[in-house]
ZAFI-938188 format. One record per atom (N, C-alpha, C, CB): x negated, y negated, z negated. Coordinates in steps of 0.1 Angstrom, whole numbers, plus 5000, padded with zeros to 4 digits. Glycine has a CB too. Example, Ala and Ser with C-alpha at 12.3 -4.5 7.8 and 13.67 -1.06 7.14 Angstrom:
2
486850574922;487750454922;486850334922;488750454910;487250224929;486350114929;487150004921;485950064943;
***
This chain:
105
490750574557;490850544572;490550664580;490050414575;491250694589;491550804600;490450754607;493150804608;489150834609;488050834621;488350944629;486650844616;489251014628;489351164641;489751084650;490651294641;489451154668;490051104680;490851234682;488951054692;492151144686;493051204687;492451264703;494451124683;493451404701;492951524715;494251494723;492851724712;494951414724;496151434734;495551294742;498051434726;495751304751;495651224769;496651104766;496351344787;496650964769;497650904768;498350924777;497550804767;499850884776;500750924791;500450754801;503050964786;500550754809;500150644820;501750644820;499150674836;501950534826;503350494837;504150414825;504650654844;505450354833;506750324825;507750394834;507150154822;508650334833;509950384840;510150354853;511150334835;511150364863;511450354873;511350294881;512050364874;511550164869;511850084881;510649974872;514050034885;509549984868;507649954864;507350004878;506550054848;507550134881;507050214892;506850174905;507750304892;508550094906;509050044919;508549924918;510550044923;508649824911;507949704907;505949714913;508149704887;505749824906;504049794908;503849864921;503049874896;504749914928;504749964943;505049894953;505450054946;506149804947;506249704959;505249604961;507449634958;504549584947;503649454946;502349524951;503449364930;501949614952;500949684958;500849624975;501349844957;502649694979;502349734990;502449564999;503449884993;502749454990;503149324997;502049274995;504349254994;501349294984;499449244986;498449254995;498549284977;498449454994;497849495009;498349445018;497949605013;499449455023;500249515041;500249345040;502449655045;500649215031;500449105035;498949055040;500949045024;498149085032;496649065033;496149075048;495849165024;496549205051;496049245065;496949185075;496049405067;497949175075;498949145085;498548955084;500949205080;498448875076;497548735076;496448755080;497448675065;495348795081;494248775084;494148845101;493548835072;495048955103;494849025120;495548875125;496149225126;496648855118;497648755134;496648595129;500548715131;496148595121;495148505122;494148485135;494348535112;493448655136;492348645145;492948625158;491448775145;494548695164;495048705174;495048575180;496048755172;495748475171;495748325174;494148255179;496248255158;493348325167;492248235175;491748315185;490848175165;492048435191;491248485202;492448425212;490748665203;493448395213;494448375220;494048225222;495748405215;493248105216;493748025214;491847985223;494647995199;490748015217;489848015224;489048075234;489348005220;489948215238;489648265251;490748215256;489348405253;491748135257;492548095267;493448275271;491448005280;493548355265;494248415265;495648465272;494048385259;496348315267;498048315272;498848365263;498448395285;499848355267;501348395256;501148505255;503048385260;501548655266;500948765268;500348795255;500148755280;499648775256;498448835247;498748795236;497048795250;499048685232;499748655220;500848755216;500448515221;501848715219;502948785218;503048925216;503648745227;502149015225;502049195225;501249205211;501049285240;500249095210;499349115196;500049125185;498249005193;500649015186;501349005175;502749145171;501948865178;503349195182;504049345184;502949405177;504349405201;501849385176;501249505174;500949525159;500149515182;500649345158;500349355145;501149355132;499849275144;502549355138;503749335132;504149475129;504849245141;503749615140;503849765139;502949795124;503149855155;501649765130;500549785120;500649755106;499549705124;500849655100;501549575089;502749615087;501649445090;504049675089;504849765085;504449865079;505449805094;503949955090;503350085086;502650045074;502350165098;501050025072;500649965064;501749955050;500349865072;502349845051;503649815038;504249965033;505149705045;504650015042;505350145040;504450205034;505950225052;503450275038;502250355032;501850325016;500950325041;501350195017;500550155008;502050224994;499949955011;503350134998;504150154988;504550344986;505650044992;504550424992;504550534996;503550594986;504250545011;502150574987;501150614984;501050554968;500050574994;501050474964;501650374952;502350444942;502750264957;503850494943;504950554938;504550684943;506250504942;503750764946;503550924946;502350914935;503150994962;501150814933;500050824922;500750814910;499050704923;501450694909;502150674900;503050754894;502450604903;503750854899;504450954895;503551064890;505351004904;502251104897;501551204894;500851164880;500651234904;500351014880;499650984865;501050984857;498750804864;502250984862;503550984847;503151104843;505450984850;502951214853;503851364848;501951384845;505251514863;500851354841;500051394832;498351474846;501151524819;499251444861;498151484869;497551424869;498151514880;496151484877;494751444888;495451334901;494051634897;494651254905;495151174919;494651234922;494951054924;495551284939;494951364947;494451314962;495751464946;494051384968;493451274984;494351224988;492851324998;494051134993;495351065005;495451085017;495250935008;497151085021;497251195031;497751055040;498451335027;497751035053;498150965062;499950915062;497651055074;500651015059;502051075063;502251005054;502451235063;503150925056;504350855044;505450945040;505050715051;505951035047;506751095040;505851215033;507951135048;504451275034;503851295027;503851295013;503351265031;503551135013;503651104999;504451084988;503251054997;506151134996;507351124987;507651264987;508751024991;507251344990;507251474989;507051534973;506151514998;507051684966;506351684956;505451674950;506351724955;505451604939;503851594933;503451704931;503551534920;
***
């Protein structure tokens, strides 16, 4: 029986479309999570400060911007790690910029 540890790194990832799979489900766990729980609070500050539609309605503009972005990022940021753990890199900081992170690894 073979007791040596082997010296080579495993490779991380699968294919393309594992990649796109675990990026989208990333980015619809996060950007869902947050975007339910903000238009949650909106409703109840809308609903027990007497608020008005107004306030409803722009919150919800807002929270609907926020939670995009958000979705975009997260999946952005997702599929740039994920390509860096395929090809054998370091994760590196996270950058704000969504097109940032489709840039070169």
């Amino acid at each position: 029986m073979d007791t040596e540890v082997s010296k080579e790194l495993p490779r991380h990832g699968g294919n393309i479309v594992t990649i796109f799979i675990t990026s989208l489900s990333a980015a619809i766990v996060v950007a869902g999570g947050f975007g339910i729980v903000f238009q949650a609070a909106i409703l109840a500050a809308a609903a027990r400060l007497g608020l008005g539609s107004t306030f409803l309605w722009a919150g919800s503009a807002v929270n609907a911007v926020l939670t995009l972005w958000l979705a975009m990022w997260t999946f952005a940021r997702s599929w740039h790690v994920e390509r860096r753990l395929k090809a054998g890199l370091e994760v590196d900081e996270p950058k704000l910029s969504i097109l940032a992170n489709f840039r070169g690894s």
